[in-house]
N, C-alpha and C positions, 0 to 999 in steps of 0.2 A: 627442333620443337621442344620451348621447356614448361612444362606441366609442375605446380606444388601438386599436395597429396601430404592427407592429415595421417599418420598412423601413431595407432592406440600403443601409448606406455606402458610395459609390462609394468612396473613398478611407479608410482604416484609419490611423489615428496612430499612430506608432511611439512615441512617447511617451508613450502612452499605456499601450501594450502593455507598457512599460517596469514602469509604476509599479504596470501594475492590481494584482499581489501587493501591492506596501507598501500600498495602497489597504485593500484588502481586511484586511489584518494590523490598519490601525488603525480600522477600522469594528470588524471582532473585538473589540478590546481597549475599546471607547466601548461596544457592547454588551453585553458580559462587566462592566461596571462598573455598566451597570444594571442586570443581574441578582443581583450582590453587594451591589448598596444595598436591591432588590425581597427580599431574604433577610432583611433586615436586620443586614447590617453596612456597615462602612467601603469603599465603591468602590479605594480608591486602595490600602490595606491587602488587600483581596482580589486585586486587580490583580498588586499586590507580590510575593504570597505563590503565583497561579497561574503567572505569565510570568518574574518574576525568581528569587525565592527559594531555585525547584531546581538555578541554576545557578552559586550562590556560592561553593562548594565544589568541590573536585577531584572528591570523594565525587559531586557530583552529576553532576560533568561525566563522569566516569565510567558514570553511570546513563543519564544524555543521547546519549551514545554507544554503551550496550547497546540501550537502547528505540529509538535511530532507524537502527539496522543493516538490520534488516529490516525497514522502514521502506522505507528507499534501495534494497532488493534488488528488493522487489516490487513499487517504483514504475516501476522503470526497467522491467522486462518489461511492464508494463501501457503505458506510454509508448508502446514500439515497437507494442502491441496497437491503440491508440488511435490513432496517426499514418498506420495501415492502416487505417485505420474497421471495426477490429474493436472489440466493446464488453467485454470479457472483466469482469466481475463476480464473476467466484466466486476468486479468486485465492484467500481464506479456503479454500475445501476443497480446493484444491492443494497449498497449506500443511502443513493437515493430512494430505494424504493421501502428501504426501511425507514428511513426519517419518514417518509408521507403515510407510511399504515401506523407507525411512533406518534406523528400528529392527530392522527383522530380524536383521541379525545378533548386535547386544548382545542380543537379548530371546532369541530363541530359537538359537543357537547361545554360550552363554555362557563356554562354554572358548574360545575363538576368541580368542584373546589374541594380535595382534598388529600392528605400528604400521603395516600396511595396512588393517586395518580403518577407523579414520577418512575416510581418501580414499573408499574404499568406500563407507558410509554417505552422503556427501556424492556420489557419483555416481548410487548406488539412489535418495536422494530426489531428484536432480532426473531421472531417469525415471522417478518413478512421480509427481511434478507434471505431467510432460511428457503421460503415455498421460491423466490424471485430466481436463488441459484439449483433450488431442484431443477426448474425446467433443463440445461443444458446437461445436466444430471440424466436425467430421464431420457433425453437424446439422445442419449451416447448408447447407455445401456440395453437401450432399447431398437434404437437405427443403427448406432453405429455411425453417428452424426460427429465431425470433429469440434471438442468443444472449445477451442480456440474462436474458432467461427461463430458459434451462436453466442456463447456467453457476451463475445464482443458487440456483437449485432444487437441484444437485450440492453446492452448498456443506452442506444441510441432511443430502443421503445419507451425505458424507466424516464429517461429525460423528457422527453415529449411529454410523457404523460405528465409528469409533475407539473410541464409547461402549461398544460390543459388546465390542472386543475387552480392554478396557482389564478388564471385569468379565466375564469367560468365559473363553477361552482363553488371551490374554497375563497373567492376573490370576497376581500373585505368591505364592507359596506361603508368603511372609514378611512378607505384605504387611498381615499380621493383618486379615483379609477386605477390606483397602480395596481403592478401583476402582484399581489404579496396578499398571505392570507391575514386575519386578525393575531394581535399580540398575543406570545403565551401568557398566563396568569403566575402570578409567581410560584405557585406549587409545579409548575411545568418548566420552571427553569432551573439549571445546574447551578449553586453556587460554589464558589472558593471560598478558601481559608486562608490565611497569613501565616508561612513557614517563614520564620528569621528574616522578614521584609517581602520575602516571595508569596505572591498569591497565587494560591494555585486550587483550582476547582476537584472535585470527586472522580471524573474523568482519569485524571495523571493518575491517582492509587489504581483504580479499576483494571487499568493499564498494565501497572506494576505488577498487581496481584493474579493477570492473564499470564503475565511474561513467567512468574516463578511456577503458576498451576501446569502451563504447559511445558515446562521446562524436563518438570519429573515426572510426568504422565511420557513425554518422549524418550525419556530415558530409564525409565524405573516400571511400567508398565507392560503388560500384555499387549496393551492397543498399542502403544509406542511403537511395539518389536513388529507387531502386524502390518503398520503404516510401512514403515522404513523395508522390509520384508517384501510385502507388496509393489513398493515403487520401484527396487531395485529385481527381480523377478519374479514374476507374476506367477510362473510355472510353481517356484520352488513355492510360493506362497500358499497354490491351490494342494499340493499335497501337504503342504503342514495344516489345511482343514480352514485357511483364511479365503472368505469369498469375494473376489473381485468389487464385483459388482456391489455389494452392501457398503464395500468401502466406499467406491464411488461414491454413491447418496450421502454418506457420511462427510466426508471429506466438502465436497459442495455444501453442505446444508451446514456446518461448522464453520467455515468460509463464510458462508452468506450471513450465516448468524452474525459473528465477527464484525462483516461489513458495516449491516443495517445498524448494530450497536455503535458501531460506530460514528455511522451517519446523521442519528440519533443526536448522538452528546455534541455533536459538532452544531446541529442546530438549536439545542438547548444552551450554549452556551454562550454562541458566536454571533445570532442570528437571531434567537429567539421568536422566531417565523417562519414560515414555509417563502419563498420566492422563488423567483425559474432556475436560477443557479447557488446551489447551497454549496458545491466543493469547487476548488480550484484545483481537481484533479488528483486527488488525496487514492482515490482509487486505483490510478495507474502508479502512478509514482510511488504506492509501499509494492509493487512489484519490485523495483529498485532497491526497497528496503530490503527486502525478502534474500534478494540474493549477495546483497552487500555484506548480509549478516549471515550467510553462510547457509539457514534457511533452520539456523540454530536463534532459539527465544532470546537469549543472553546477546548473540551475537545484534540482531534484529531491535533489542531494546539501547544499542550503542548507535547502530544506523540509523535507526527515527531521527535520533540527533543531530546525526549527521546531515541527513539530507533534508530534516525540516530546518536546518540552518540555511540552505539553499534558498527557502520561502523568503528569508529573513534577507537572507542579500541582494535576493531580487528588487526588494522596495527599496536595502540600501541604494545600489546605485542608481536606482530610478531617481531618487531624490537628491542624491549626492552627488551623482556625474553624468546628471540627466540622461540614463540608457534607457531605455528599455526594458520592463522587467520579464519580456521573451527568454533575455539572455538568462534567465537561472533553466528555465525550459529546458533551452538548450543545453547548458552544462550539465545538467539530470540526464539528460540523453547521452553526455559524452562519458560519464559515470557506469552508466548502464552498461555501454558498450567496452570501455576496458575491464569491468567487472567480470564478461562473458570472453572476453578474449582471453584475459588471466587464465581463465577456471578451466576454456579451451585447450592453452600450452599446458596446463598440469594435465589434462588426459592425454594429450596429445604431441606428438612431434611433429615439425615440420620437414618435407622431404621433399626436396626440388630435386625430379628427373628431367633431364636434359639428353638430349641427341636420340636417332634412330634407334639405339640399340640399347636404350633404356638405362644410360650411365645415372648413377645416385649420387648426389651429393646432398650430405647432411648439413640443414641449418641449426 
């Protein structure tokens, strides 16, 4: 009988921990080319057309920098969630549930015409990401509830509801019966600027300016050292005088903020309306970011790139070698998964016992 069996490395290779991203990028890219040969076409032409193609152009780099905004917003709140050993999974219906308490005022007060509105918008959605990720917050600390489970579970209520609102009460009178609320007014929409041909809206800085705030706050702070302290023992953390539980709240309600702002800019910019589906999964997928980028701000502001270049190759070959754009879905998934396999072999070794008598051979 032959059994594997993970056992923990006394010793962790920094070098390793280095490359496991590149690692993982190019197993991605060796697997994404056998799925484009399994298609039948050209590996190296489908490879081209998903990872380079969308970014040969200003036009695209400009895309590349819209799709990985919120990307980098809601990876970095998930990051601090995860560094806490909290599991925060619903970020998607924080998102959304920020953008619909963010639209209140353009939806339903539409004379409101004035250049504090935008600030406004952007502070309602990140408290109504913030109360959306207390709840699973509150479960935890309180039942003992796993929050894997709910937070995931909330993400399906946030949807619905918006679905609700989107065709009932917010549904536009002009909207010749579709599910979609009334336009924003131009004080409710994010504009761009033109960098050296690039246009690029307030969102990207916003972004920028999370990535370096949290950068040194994780590194250079008391709350930093509390976080990281916290998610790696809780024990040692309770006698150094850090409270678990406050974290928690913290951690999700920083997450959710995160979220909803981000959900926010994405419909002020993209969309500039409420409709039943405002994200193409921006939620789950900067969990992808999160860990791609080591669960480090710097690290995490390289992977938005990355992986919202994914976005970008999706429609490529949809248009260009008429696929499907499932397949970037997928490749996100296969991403994911050598990402956690990498980060597995640095804690871990692999040990296949074999025979009755429990003979070891090392893999």
């Amino acid at each position: 009988m032959i059994r594997i069996e993970l056992v923990k490395r006394s010793q962790q290779s920094r070098v390793m921990s280095v490359l496991s991203p590149v690692i993982a990028v190019a197993l991605t890219v060796i697997v994404a080319g056998i799925v484009f040969f399994l298609q039948g076409h050209n590996p190296l032409e489908g490879i081209w057309y998903f990872f380079l193609e969308p970014i040969t152009s200003l036009w695209g780099i400009e895309q590349l920098v819209t799709k990985a905004t919120p990307l980098v917003i809601i990876a970095l709140g998930l990051a601090v969630c995860y560094q806490s050993n909290n599991w925060n999974i619903g970020a998607e219906g924080q998102l959304t549930m920020g953008a619909i308490v963010g639209s209140i005022l353009p939806v339903m007060f539409p004379d409101f015409v004035n250049p504090v509105v935008l600030p406004l918008m952007l502070i309602m959605a990140m408290i109504g990401g913030a109360l959306f990720a207390l709840i699973p917050a509150q479960l935890k600390i309180r039942f003992g509830t796993n929050e894997i489970l709910t937070s995931l579970m909330l993400v399906y209520c946030s949807n619905l509801f918006l679905d609700w609102m989107v065709r009932g009460p917010w549904r536009s009178p002009q909207g010749y019966n579709f599910p979609i609320t009334v336009d924003f007014h131009e004080w409710a929409i994010l504009d761009g600027h033109d960098f050296g041909g690039v246009y690029l809206n307030l969102s990207a800085l916003i972004a920028l300016i999370l990535v370096i705030v949290l950068a040194v706050v994780m590194r250079s702070t008391l709350k930093g050292f509390e976080i990281r302290v916290l998610g790696q023992s809780p024990r040692a953390g309770a006698f150094a005088g850090f409270n678990h539980r406050r974290m928690t709240l913290f951690a999700f309600a920083l997450s959710g903020a995160l979220a909803g702002l981000a959900g926010m800019m994405v419909v002020m910019t993209e969309i500039q309306k409420l409709q039943p589906v405002i994200s193409p999964g921006y939620g789950f997928t900067a969990i992808i970011v999160a860990f791609l980028g080591r669960l480090n701000p710097v690290g995490i502001l390289i992977a938005g790139l990355v992986i919202a270049s994914s976005y970008l190759g999706g429609e490529a070959i949809q248009t260009s070698l008429q696929m499907s754009s499932k397949v970037a879905t997928v490749i996100q998934g296969v991403l994911l998964f050598f990402v956690l396999a990498c980060d597995t072999l640095i804690l871990y070794k692999v040990r296949i016992v074999a025979g009755r008598a429990g003979e070891v051979a090392r893999a």
